[in-house]
N, C-alpha and C positions, 0 to 999 in steps of 0.2 A: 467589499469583502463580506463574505456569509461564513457565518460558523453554525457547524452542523454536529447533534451529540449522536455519537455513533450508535448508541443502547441506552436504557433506561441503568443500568448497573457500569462500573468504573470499567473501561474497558485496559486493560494493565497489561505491561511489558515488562521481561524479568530477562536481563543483561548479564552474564559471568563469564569470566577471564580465566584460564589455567596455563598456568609456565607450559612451554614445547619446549620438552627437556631432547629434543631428539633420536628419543629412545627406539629400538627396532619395534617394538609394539607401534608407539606414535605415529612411525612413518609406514605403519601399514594400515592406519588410519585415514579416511575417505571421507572429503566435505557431507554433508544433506540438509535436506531441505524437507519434512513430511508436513503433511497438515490432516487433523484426524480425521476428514471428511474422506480420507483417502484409507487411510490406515485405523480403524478404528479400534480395530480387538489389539492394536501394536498399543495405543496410549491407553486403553484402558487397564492395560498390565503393566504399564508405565505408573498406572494412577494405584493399583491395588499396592504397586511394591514402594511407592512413595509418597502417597496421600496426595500428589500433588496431579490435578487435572487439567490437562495443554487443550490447548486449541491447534498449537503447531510449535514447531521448534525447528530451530534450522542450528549447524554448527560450520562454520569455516573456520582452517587451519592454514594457520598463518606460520613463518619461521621460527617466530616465539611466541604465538603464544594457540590456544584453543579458544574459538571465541563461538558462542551459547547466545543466541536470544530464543527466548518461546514468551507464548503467552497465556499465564494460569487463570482460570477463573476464580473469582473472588470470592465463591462458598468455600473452592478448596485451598485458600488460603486463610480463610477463616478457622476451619476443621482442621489443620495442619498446624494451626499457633500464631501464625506469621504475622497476621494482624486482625484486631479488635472485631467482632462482629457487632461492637455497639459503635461504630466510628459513623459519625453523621457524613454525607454526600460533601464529598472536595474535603476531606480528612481523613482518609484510610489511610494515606501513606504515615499520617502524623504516628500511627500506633504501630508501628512495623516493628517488630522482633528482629534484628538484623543477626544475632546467632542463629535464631531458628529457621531464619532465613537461609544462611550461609551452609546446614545442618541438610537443610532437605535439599538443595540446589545442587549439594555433590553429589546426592543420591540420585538425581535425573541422571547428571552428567554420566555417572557411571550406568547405567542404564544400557541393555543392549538394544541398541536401536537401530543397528548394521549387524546381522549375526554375523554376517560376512568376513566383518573387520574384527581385530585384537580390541580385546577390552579395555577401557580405560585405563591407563597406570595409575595403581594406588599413589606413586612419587608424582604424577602429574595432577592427582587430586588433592595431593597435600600441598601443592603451590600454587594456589589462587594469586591471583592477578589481582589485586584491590579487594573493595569490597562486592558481592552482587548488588544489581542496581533495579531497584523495583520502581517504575515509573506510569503517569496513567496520561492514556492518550483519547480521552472518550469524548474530547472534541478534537476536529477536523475542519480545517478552514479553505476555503474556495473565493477565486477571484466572482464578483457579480457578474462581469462581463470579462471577454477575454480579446476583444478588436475594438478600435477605436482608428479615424483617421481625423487628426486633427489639423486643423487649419491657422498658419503663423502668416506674417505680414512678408511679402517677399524681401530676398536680400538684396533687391537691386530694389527696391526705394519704390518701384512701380505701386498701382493700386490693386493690382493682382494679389493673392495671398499665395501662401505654398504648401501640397497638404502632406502629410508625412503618417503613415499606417505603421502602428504602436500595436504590440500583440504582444499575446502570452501565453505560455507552452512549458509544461513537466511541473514541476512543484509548483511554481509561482502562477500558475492554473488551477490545479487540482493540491493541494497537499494529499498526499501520500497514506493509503493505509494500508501499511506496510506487513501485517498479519495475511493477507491477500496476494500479497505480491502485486498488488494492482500501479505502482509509482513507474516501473516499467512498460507497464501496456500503455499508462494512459498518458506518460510522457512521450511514445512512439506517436499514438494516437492524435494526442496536442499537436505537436508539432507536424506533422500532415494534414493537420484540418488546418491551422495556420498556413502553411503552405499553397493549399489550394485555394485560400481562399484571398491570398496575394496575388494569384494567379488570376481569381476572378478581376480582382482589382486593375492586373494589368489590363485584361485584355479587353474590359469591358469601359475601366473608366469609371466606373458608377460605384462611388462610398459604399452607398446603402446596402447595394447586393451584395457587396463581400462581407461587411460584418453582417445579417441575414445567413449569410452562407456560412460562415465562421459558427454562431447563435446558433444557428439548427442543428449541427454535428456535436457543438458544446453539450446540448439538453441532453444529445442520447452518451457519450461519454460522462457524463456525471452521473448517469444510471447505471453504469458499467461496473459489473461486480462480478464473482464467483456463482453467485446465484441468479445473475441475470444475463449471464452472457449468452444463451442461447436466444433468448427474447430480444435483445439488444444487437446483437452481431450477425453478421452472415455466414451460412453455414462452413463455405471453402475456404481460408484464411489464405490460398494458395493465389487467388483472385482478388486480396486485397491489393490497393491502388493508393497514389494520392488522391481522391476523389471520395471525399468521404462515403458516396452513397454506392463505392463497391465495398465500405466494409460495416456500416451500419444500415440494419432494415429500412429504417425512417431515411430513406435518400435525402442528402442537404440539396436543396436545390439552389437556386441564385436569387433567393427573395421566399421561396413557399418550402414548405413541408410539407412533404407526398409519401406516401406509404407506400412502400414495395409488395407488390403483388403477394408475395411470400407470408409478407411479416403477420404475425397476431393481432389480434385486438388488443393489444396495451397500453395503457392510461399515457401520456408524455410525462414528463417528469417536470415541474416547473421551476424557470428559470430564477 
């Protein structure tokens, strides 16, 4: 297992709940999902009219209730009250304001972030669901390897052993960061380089080349980001395959890693 610190600063998650009181506003209310690399003059007038600065905010609406995750940075929760700017590293949360917390967090929520949609109901902003939840995810944890074929004593007593191919795919691969949306691509993505590389197994017989071929598709998926997927991925996503090397540059081959004619000169990422 490898843990990896996502940033040099806490990288933090901000969770709130509001009653779905079912009101005709409510229900002409519509899921989203923004991230400011997309919408940026939208959180920046998010950030003037509430001191508080996203990186992204998604809301799903459930029968009962409104459910809010984003995630603020840590200056503007400092300039906001919410907690301490003398808090030493792995004790910000210790100094949290949880009113001043709860103070600004309706002020997002009511935020037009759909002009589209009816605005927040004031009765569905006066019934929070708990308390909001400020939480820090600034490590991320990855399996070392993700294929293994191990070797048991046969069940029939012979001197033969029996091998059995042991893998890993979606979380329990990659842990998730989830500001990205990346725990869906790269649990699609696990588990088709898994696949293939059972495949190699079958058809070939040979341990080595299937975890090799598993290994080589791993390095370029734990490189896989919002900012590296052009570098990382193939242009056509319409032409991906189970074979990893129609959806990553670096083709996994059955033992080597070869650079697709296409790809840039990019560093590999180490395993």
């Amino acid at each position: 297992q490898e843990t990896n610190g996502l940033r040099k600063e806490a990288a933090l998650g901000l969770v709130v709940n509001f009653e779905n009181g079912q009101s005709a506003a409510e229900k002409g209310r519509r899921p989203f999902s923004l991230a400011r690399q997309f919408y940026e003059s939208l959180f920046t007038e998010c950030e003037q009219q509430t001191g508080l600065a996203l990186e992204n905010i998604v809301c799903y609406i459930a029968s009962q209730t409104h459910y809010f995750v984003m995630t603020p940075t840590r200056k503007s929760l400092v300039s906001a009250g919410i907690v301490s700017a003398d808090a030493p590293d792995g004790k910000l949360l210790a100094s949290l304001d949880q009113a001043r917390l709860a103070e600004v967090v309706r002020e997002v929520a009511a935020f037009r972030w759909r002009t589209e949609d009816p605005a927040m109901p004031l009765e569905a902003l006066d019934r929070p669901v708990g308390l909001p939840a400020l939480f820090d995810f600034s490590k991320t944890r990855r399996a070392s390897a993700g294929l293994r074929v191990l070797e048991a004593p046969s069940s029939t007593g012979a001197e033969t052993t029996s091998r059995l191919l042991v893998g890993l795919c979606g979380d329990a691969l990659i842990e998730p960061f989830w500001p990205e949306g990346l725990g869906i691509v790269r649990g699609f993505f696990g588990a088709m380089d898994l696949a293939s590389s059972c495949k190699v197994w079958c058809e070939t017989g040979d341990a080595e080349a299937a975890v090799s071929h598993f290994e080589s598709a791993f390095s370029q998926l734990k490189s896989l980001a919002g900012k590296t997927r052009a570098a990382v991925l193939k242009p056509d996503d319409k032409t991906f395959g189970l074979d990893p090397s129609s959806r990553y540059r670096f083709a996994a081959g059955t033992g080597t890693m070869r650079r697709a004619s296409s790809a840039p000169a990019v560093p590999r990422a180490k395993p």
